[in-house]
Structure formats: structure tokens, C-alpha cells
ZAMARGU-4260 file (C-alpha; in steps of 0.2 Angstrom, whole numbers, plus 5000, padded with zeros to 4 digits):
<rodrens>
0) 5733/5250/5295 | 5717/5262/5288 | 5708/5256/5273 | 5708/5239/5273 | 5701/5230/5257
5) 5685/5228/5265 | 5669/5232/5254 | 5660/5249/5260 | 5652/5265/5254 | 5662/5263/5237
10) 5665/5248/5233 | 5648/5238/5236 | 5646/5225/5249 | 5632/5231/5259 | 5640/5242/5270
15) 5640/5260/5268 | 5630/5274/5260 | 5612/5270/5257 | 5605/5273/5241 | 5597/5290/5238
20) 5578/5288/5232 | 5572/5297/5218 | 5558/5310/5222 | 5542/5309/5213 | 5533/5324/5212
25) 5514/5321/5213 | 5505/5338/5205 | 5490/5334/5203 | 5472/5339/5214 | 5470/5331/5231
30) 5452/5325/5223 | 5465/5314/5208 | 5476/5307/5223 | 5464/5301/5232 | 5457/5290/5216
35) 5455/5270/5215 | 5469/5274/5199 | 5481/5285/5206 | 5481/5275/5223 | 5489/5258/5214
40) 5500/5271/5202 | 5509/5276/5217 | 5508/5262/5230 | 5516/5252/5214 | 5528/5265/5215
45) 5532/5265/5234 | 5534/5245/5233 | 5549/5246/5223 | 5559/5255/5238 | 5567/5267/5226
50) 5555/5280/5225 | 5548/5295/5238 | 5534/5301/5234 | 5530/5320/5238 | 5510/5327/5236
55) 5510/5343/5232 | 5492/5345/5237 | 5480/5357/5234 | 5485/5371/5244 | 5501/5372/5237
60) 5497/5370/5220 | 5481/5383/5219 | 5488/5398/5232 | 5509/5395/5232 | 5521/5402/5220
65) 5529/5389/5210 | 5548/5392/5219 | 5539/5386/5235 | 5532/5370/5227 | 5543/5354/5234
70) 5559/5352/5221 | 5558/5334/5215 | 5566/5324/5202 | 5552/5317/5194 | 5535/5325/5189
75) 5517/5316/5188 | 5504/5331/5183 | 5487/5329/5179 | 5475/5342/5173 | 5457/5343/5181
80) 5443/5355/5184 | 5453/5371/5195 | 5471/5364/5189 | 5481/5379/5186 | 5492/5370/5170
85) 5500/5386/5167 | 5507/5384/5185 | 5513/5369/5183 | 5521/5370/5165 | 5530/5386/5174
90) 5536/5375/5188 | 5541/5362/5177 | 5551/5375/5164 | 5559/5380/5182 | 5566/5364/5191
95) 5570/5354/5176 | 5563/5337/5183 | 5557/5323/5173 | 5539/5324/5168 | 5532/5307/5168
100) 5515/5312/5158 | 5517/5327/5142 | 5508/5345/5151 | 5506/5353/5135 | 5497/5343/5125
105) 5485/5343/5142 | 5477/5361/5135 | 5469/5348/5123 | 5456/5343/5139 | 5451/5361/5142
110) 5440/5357/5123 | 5429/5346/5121 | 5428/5347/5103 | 5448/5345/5102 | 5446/5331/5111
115) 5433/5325/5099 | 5444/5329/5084 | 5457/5320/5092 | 5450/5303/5096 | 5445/5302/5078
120) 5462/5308/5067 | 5466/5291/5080 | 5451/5280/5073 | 5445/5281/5093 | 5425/5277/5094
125) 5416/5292/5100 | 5398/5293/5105 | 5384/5304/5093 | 5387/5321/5095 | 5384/5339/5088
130) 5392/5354/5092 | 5381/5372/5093 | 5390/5385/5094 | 5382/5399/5100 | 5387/5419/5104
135) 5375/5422/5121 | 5364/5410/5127 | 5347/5407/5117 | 5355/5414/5101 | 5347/5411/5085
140) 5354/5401/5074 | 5349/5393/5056 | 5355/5377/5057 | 5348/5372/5076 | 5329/5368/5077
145) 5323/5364/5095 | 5307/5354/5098 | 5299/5347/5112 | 5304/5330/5108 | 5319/5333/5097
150) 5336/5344/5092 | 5341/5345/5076 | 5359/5352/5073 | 5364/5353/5054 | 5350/5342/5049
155) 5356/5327/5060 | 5340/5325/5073 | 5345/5318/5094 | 5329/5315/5103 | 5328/5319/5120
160) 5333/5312/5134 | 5351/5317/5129 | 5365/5325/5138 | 5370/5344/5134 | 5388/5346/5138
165) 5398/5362/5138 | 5413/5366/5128 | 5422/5366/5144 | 5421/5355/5158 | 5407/5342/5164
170) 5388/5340/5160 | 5377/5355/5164 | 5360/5347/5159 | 5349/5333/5154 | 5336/5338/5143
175) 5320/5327/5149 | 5307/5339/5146
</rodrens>
């Protein structure tokens, strides 16, 4: 007799299939993966058992088209400075998988004064700032005064040392002079 009432691949038991882990796509840059943060993020992850987790890594994500990008189930994508977010929204529109953490709203980052904005529509503390907004480098304008101890931006005055950020990306200065 075939089939016995034993327990197996469909009825539970322990025997049979093993369970199929869920494939957790990890596109971000290899500098993010390698953090303090993203390190516990997915070694949390890979204790469970249940999860694989596949690194896209920065070859991939900067030079291969997205049909080439490993297909996962899940997505984890952080921007950073060199991130192709395009790329990644595309992949995302094109495999369907679950995306762990929002990619549009990430454009916000490329901003600092969106971000800025953002943080206080939210009541989020922000440090002092002022925005000058300038055309070319060294352009005029009426409502910046630079001295040799002091800016002034709209009659607000920040006295040096202070950092100079761009609009985009991380400091370019300290203004000690």
C-alpha cells in the first residue's frame, strides 16, 4: 500500500519540502552595507532563518542594466551620494518586489532645503541656518553681507567658524578665516 497516512511534504510533520526563504534584495551602496546600522538590520534578519539576503553591490547597481539586477522578493534601498534612484525606482516598477523603505519620497535628500522644510512642517528641531541662493559663484546679492568675522543672510547675522553646506550633498567648507 502507497500513501500511508503518514505526515510529509503536505501535511506537516517535519518531513518533506523545506520551506522556501524569502529573498531580500539589499540595494544600497557597498559603503551603506558595510555600516555599524545596516550590519544589525540584516544580521537581525538572517537570525530569524526565514530570509536570504542578496547584495546587489556597487558594481551592479552603478554599471548593470536593471534586468541583470538579482530578482528578489523583497527590496531594502537607500539613497546616498552616487545612488542612481532612477535606477532603482525603475527596477522596482520592473520586478514588483516589496519595497521595505518608500524610493520616491528619497528625491527629498537630494535638497537640503527640502529636507529642511520637511523636519519643520513635522516640528523636528533643526540647527540655525540660512539659505543664499546664488546664480555663479560670488554673485552679488542684496540681501548677503560677508565680513571678516560675520555673514549676515536676510539680516539674520552667523559668525564664523560656521559650516557652508551645499544645496546638495555634504560640507564643502569651514569658514575660519
Amino acid at each position: 500500500m502507497e500513501g500511508g497516512g503518514g505526515a510529509g511534504a503536505d501535511g506537516g510533520g517535519g518531513g518533506g519540502m523545506e520551506m522556501k526563504k524569502i529573498k531580500i534584495g539589499v540595494c544600497v551602496m557597498e559603503k551603506k552595507v558595510s555600516s555599524a546600522p545596516m550590519k544589525q538590520i540584516l544580521d537581525r534578519l538572517q537570525a530569524f532563518g526565514e530570509f536570504e539576503v542578496i547584495h546587489f553591490g556597487d558594481k551592479a547597481i552603478l554599471e548593470d542594466p536593471i534586468e541583470r539586477w538579482p530578482v528578489c522578493d523583497c527590496l531594502i534601498a537607500f539613497y546616498s551620494s552616487g545612488y542612481p534612484l532612477e535606477k532603482a525606482e525603475a527596477y522596482a516598477a520592473l520586478r514588483k518586489p516589496f519595497v521595505i523603505n518608500e524610493l520616491e519620497p528619497q528625491h527629498l535628500l537630494h535638497d537640503r532645503r527640502k529636507v529642511y522644510e520637511r523636519l519643520e512642517r513635522f516640528g523636528i528641531p533643526v540647527p540655525r541656518y540660512a539659505f543664499v541662493n546664488r546664480g555663479f559663484p560670488y554673485q552679488e546679492l542684496e540681501y548677503f553681507v560677508e565680513e571678516e568675522d560675520f555673514v549676515e543672510v536676510h539680516g539674520q547675522r552667523f559668525w564664523k567658524p560656521f559650516v557652508e553646506k551645499p544645496v546638495h550633498g555634504r560640507p564643502v567648507s569651514l569658514c575660519n578665516q
